[in-house]
KOLDREN-995631 format. One line per 5 residues: number of its first residue (from 0); their letters; for each residue z, x negated, y of N, C-alpha, C, O. Coordinates in nm, 2 decimals, decimal comma. Each point is the difference from the previous one (the first is absolute). Example, Ala and Ser with C-alpha at 12.3 -4.5 7.8 and 13.67 -1.06 7.14 Angstrom:
REM KOLDREN-995631
0 = as = 0,78 -1,32 -0,57 0,00 0,09 0,12 0,00 -0,09 0,12 0,07 -0,10 0,00 ~ -0,14 0,14 0,11 0,00 -0,09 0,11 0,08 0,08 0,11 0,01 -0,05 0,11
//
This chain:
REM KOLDREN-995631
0 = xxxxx = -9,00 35,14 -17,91 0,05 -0,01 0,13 0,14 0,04 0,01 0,03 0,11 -0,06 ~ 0,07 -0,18 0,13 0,13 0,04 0,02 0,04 0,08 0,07 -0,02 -0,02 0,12 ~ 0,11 0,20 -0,17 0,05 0,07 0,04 0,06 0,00 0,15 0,11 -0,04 -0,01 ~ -0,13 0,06 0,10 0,08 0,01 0,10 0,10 0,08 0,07 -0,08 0,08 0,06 ~ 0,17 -0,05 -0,04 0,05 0,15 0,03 -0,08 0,13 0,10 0,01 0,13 0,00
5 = xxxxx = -0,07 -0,20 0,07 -0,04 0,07 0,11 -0,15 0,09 -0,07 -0,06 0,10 0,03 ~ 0,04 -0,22 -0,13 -0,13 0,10 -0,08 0,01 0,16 -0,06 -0,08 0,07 -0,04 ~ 0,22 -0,05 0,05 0,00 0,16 -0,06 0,05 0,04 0,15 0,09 0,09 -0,04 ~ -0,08 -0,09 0,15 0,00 0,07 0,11 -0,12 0,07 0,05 -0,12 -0,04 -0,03 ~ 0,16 0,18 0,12 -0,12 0,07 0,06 -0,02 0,05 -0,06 -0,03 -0,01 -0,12
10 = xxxxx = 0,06 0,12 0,20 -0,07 0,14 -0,08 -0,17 0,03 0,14 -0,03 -0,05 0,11 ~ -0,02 0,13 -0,17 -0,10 0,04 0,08 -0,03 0,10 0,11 -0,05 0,11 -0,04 ~ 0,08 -0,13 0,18 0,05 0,09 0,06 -0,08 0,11 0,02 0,05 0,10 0,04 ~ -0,17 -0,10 -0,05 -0,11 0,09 0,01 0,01 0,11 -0,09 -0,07 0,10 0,02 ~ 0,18 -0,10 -0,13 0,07 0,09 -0,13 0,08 0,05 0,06 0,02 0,12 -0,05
15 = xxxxx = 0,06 -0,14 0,15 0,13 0,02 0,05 -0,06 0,06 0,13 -0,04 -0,07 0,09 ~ 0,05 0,18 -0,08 -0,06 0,13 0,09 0,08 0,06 0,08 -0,02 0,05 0,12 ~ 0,14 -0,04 -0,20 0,14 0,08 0,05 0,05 -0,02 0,11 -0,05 -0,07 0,09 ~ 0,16 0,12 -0,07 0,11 -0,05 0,11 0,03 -0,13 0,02 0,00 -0,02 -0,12 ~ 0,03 -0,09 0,17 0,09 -0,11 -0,04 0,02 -0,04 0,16 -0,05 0,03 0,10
20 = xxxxx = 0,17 -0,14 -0,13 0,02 -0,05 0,14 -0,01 -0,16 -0,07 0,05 -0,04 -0,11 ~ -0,16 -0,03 0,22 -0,04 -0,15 -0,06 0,14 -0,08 0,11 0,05 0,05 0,10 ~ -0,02 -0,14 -0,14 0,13 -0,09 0,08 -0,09 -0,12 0,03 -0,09 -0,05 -0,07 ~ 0,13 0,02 0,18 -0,02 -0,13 0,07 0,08 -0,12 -0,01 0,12 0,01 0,01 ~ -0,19 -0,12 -0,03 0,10 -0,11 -0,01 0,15 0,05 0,03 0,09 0,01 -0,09
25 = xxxxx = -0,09 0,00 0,22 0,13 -0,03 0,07 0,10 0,05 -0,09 0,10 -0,05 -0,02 ~ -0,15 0,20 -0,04 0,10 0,09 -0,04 0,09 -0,07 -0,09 0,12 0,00 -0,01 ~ -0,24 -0,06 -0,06 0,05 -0,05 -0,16 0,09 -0,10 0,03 0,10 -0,01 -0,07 ~ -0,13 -0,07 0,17 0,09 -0,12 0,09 0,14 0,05 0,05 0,11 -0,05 -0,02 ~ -0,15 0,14 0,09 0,17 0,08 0,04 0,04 0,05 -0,15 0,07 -0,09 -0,05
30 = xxxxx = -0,08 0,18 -0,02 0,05 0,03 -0,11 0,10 -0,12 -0,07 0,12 0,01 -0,03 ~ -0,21 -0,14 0,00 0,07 -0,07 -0,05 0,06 -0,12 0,03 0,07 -0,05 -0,08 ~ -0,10 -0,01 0,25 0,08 -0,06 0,06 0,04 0,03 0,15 0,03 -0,09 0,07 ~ -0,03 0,19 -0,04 -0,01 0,07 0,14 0,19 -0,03 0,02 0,09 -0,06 -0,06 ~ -0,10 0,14 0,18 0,20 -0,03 -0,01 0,04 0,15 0,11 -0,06 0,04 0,10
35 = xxxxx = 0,16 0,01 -0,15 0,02 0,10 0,09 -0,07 0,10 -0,03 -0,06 0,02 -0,11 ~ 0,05 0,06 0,21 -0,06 0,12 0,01 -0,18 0,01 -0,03 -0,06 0,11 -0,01 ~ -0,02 -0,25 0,00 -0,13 -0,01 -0,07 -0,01 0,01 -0,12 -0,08 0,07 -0,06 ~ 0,20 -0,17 -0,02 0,02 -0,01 -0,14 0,01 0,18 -0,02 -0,08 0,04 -0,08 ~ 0,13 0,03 0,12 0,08 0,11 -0,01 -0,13 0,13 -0,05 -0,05 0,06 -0,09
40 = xxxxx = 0,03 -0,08 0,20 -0,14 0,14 0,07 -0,12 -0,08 -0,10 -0,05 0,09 -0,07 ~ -0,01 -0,21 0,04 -0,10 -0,01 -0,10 0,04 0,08 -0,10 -0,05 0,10 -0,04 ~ 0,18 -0,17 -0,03 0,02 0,07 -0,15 0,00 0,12 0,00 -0,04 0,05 -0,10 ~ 0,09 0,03 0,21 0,00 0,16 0,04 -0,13 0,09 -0,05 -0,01 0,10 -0,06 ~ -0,12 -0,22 0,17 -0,14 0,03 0,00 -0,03 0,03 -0,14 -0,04 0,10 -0,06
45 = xxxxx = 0,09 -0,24 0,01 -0,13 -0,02 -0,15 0,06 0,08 -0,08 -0,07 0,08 -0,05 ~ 0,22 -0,06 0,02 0,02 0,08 -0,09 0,00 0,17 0,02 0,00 0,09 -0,09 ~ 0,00 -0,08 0,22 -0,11 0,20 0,03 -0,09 0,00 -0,04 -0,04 0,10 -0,07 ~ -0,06 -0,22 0,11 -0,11 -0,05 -0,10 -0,08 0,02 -0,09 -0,12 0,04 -0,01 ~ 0,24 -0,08 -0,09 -0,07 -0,04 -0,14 0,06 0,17 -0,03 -0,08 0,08 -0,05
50 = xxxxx = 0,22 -0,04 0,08 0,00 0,17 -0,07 -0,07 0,11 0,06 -0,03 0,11 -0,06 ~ -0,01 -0,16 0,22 -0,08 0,14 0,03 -0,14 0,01 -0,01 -0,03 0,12 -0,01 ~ -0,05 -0,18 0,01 -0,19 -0,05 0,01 -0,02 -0,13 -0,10 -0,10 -0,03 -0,06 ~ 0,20 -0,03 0,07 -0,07 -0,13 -0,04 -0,03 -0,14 0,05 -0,09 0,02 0,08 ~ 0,12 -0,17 -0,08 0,02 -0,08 0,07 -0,09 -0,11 -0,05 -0,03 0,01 -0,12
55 = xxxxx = -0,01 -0,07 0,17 -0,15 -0,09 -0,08 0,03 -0,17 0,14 0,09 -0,01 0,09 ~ -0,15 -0,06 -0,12 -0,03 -0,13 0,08 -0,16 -0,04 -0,07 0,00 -0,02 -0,12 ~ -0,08 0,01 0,17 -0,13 -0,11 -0,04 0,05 -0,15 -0,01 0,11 -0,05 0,03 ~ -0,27 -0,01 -0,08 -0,02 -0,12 -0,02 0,07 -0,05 0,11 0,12 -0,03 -0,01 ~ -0,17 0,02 0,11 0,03 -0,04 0,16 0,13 -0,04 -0,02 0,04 -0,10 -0,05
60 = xxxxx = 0,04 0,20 0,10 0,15 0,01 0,00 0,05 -0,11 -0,14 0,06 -0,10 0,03 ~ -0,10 0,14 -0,15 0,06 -0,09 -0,08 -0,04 -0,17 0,01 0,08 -0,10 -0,01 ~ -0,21 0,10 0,03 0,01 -0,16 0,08 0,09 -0,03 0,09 0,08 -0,10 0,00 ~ -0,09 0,19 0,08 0,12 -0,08 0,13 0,09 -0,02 -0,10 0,01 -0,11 -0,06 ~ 0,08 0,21 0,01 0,08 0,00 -0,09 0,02 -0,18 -0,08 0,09 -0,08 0,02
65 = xxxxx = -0,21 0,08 -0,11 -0,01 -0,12 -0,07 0,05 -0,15 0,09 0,07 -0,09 -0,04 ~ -0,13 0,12 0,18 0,05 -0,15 0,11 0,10 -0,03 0,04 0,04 -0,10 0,06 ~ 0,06 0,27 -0,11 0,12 -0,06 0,04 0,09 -0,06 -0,08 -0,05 -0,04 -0,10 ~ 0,19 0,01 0,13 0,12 -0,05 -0,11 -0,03 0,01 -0,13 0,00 -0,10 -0,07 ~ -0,05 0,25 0,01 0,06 0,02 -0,11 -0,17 -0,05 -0,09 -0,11 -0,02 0,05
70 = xxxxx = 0,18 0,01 -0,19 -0,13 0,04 -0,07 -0,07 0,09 -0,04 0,05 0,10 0,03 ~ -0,19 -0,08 -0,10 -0,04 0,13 -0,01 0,05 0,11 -0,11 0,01 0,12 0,02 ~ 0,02 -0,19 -0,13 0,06 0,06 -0,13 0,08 0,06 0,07 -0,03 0,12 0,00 ~ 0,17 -0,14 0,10 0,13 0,06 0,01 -0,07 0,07 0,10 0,07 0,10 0,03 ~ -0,21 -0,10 0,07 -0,02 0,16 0,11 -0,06 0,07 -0,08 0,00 0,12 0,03
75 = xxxxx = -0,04 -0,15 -0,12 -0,13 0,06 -0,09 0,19 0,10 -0,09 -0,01 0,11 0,05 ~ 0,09 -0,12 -0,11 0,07 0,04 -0,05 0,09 0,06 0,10 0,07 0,08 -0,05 ~ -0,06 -0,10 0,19 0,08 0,05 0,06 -0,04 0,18 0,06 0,06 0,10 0,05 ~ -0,21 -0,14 -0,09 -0,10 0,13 0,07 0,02 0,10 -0,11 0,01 0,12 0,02 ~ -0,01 -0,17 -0,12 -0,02 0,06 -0,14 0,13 0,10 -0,01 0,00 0,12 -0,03
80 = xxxxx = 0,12 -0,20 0,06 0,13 0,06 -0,03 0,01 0,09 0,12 0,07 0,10 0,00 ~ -0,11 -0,12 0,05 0,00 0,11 0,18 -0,12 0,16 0,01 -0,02 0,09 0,09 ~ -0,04 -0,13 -0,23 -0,10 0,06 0,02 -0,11 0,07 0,12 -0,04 0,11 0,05 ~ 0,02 -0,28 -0,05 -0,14 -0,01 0,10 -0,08 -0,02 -0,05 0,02 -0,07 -0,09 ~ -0,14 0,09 0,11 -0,11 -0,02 -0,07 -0,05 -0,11 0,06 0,06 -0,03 0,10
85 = xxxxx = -0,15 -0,04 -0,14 -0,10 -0,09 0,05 -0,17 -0,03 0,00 -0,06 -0,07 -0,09 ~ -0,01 0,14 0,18 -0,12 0,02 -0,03 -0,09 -0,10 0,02 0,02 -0,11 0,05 ~ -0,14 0,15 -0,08 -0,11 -0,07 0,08 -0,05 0,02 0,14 0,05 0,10 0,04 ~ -0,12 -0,15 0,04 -0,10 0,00 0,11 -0,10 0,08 0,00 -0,08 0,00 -0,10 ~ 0,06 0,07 0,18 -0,14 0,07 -0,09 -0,11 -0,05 0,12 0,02 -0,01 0,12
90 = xxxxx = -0,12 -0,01 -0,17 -0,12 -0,06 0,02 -0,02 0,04 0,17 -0,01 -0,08 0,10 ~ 0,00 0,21 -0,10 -0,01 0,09 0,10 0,10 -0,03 0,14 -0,02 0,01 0,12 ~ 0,11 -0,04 -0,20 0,08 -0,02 0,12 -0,01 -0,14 0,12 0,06 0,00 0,11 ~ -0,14 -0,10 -0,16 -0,01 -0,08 0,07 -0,12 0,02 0,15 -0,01 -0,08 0,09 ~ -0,07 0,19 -0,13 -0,09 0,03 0,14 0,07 0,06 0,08 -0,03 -0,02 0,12
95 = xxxxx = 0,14 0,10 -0,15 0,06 0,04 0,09 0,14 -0,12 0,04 0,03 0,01 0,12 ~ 0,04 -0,08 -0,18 0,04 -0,11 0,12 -0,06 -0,09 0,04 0,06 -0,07 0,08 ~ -0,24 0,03 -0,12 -0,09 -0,07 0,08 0,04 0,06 0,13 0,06 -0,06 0,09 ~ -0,11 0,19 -0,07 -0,03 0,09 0,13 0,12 -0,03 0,10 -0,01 -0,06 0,10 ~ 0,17 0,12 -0,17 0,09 -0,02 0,05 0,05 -0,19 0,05 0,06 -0,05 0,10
100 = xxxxx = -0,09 0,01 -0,17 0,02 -0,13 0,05 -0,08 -0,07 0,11 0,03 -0,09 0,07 ~ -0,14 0,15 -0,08 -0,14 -0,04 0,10 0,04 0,03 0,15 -0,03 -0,07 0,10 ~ 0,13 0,22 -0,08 0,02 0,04 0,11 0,15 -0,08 0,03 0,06 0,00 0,10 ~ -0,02 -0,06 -0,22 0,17 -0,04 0,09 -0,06 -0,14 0,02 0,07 -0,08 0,05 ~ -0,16 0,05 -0,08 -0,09 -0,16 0,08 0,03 0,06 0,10 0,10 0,00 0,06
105 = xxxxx = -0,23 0,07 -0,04 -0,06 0,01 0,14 0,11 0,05 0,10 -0,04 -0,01 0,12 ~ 0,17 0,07 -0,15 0,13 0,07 0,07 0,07 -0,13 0,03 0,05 -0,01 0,11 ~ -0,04 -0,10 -0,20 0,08 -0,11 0,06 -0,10 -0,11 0,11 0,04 -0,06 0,10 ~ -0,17 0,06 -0,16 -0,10 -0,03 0,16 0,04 0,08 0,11 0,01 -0,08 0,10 ~ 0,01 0,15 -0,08 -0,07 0,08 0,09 0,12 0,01 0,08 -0,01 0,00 0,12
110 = xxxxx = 0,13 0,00 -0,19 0,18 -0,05 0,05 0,02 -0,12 0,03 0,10 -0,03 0,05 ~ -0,17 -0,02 -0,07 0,03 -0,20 0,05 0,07 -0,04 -0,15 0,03 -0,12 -0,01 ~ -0,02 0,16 -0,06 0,11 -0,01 -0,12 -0,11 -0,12 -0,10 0,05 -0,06 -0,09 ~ -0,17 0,05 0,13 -0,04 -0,16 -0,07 -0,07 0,09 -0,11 -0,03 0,12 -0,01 ~ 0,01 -0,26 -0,08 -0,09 0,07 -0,12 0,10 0,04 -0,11 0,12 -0,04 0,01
115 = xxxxx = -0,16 0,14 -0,12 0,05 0,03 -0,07 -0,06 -0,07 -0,10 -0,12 -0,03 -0,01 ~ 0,25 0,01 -0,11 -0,05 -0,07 -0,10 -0,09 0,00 -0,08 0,04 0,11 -0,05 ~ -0,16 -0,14 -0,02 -0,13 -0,02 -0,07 0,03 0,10 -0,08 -0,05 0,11 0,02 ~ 0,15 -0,15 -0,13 -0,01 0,08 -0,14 0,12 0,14 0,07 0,10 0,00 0,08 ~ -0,17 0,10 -0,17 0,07 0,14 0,03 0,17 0,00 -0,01 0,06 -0,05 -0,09
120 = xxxxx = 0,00 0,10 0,17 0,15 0,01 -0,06 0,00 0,11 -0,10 -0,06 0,11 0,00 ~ 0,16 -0,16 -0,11 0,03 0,02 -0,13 0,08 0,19 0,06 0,00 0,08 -0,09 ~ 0,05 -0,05 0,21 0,03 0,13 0,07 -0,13 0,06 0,00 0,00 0,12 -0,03 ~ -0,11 -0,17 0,06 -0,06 0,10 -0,02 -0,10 0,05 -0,11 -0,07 0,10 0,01 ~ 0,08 -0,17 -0,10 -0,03 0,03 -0,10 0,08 0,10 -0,07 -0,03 0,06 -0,09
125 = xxxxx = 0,11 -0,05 0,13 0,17 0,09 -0,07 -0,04 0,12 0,05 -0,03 0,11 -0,06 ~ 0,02 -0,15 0,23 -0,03 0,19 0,08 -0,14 0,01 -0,07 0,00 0,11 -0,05 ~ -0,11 -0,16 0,03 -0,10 0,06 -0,05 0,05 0,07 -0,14 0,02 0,12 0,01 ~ -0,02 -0,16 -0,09 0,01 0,07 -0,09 0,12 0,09 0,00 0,03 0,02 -0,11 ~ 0,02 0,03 0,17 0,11 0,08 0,05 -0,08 0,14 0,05 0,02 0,11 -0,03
130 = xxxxx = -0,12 -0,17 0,11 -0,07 0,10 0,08 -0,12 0,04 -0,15 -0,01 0,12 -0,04 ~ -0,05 -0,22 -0,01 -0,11 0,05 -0,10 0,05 0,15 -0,05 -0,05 0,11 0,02 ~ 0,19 -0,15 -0,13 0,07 0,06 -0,06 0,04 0,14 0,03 0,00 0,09 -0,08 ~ 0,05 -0,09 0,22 0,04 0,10 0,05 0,15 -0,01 0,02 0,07 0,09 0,05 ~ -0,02 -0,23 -0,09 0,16 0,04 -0,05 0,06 -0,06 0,14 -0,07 -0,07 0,08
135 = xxxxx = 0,18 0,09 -0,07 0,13 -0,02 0,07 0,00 -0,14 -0,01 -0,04 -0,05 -0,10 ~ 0,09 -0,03 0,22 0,02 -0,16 -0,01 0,14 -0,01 0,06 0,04 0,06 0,10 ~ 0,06 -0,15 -0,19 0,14 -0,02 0,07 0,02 -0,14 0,03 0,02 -0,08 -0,09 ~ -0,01 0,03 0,23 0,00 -0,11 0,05 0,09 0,02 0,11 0,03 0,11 0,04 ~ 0,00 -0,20 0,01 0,06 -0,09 0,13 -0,02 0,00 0,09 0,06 0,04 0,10
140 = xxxxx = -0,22 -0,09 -0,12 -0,14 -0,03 0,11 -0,06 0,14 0,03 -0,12 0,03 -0,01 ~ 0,20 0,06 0,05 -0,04 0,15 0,06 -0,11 -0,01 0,06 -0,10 0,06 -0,04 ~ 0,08 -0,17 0,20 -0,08 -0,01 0,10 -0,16 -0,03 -0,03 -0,09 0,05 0,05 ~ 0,09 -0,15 -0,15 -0,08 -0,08 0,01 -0,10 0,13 -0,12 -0,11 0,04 0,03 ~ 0,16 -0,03 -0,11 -0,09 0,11 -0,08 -0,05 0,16 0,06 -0,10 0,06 -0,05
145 = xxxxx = 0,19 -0,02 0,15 0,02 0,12 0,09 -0,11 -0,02 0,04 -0,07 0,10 -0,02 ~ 0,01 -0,20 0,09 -0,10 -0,05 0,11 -0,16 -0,02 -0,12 -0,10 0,08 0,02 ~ 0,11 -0,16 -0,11 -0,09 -0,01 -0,05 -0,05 0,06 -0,15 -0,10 -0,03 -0,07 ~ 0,21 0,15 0,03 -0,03 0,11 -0,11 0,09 0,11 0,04 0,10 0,03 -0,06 ~ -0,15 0,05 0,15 0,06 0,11 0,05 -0,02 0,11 -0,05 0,07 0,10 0,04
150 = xxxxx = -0,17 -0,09 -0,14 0,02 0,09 -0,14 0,14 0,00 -0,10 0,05 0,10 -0,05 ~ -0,02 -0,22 0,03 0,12 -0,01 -0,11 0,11 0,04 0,08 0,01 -0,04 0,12 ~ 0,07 0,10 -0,18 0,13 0,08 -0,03 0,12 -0,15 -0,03 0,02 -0,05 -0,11 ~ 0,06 0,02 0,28 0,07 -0,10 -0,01 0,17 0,01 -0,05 0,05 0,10 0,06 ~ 0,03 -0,16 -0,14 0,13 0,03 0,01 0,00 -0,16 -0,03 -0,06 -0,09 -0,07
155 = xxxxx = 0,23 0,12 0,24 0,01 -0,13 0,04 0,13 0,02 -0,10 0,02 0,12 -0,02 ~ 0,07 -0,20 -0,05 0,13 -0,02 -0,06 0,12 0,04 0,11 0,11 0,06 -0,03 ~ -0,15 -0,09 0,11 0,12 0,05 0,14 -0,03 0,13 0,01 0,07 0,06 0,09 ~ -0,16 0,00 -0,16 0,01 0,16 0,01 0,06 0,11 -0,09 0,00 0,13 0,00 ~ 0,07 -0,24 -0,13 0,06 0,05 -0,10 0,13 0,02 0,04 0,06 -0,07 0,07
160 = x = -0,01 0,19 -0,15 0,14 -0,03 0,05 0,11 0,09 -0,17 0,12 0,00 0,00
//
């Protein structure tokens, strides 16, 4: 069977106990094509990051990653040289963004805001395991995780300075 790059990715996050701050799409997006003052404050984020606790992205995040522009070898090397880690999903974490997702249905019913989409947003899989972990999440989307993982410990990038 043929090698793929992405076959030696993931580490196991259930091993990874410590401190860390997990990044959210966005971040990794402002970091590397943001402009101004987002470009600015991501790289700020990730690199207090990776020297104070520790900086990680999951599966999740690196999919989005994969759909965008670039290819995977050069995000897969770009994380590496940044020292971020890249973990797995842990099993566990998906009952708790079933839960969390169940209630932002029934919050966009209930607002006139229509149905919410079928399959889970790839956000909350991120705050779940954020919250499993215990760790710090650095995103964009302050509101929307504030509301539906009010356990995890949020840093917005506009809060770096």
């Amino acid at each position: 069977m043929e090698k793929r790059p992405e076959d030696s990715l993931g580490g196991t996050a259930e091993d990874d106990t410590g401190d860390m701050i997990l990044l959210d799409t966005n971040v990794i997006i402002d970091a590397h094509y943001g402009a101004g003052n987002y470009r600015v404050r991501a790289r700020e984020l990730i690199s207090s990051a990776v020297i104070d606790t520790g900086a990680a992205i999951n599966c999740i995040t690196l999919g989005e990653l994969y759909a965008g522009p670039r290819g995977g070898e050069e995000i897969e090397e770009d994380m590496r040289r940044a020292g971020i880690a890249v973990l797995d999903l842990p099993v566990a974490a998906a009952a708790i963004c079933g839960r969390a997702y169940r209630r932002y249905q029934l919050a966009r019913r209930s607002s006139g805001g229509g149905s919410a989409p079928s399959v889970p947003l790839p956000d909350f899989f991120i705050g779940a395991h954020a919250q499993l972990m215990g760790w710090k999440l650095a995103t964009r989307d302050v509101e929307r995780y504030r509301i539906y993982f009010p356990a995890v410990e949020l840093i917005a990038p506009t809060a770096v300075s």
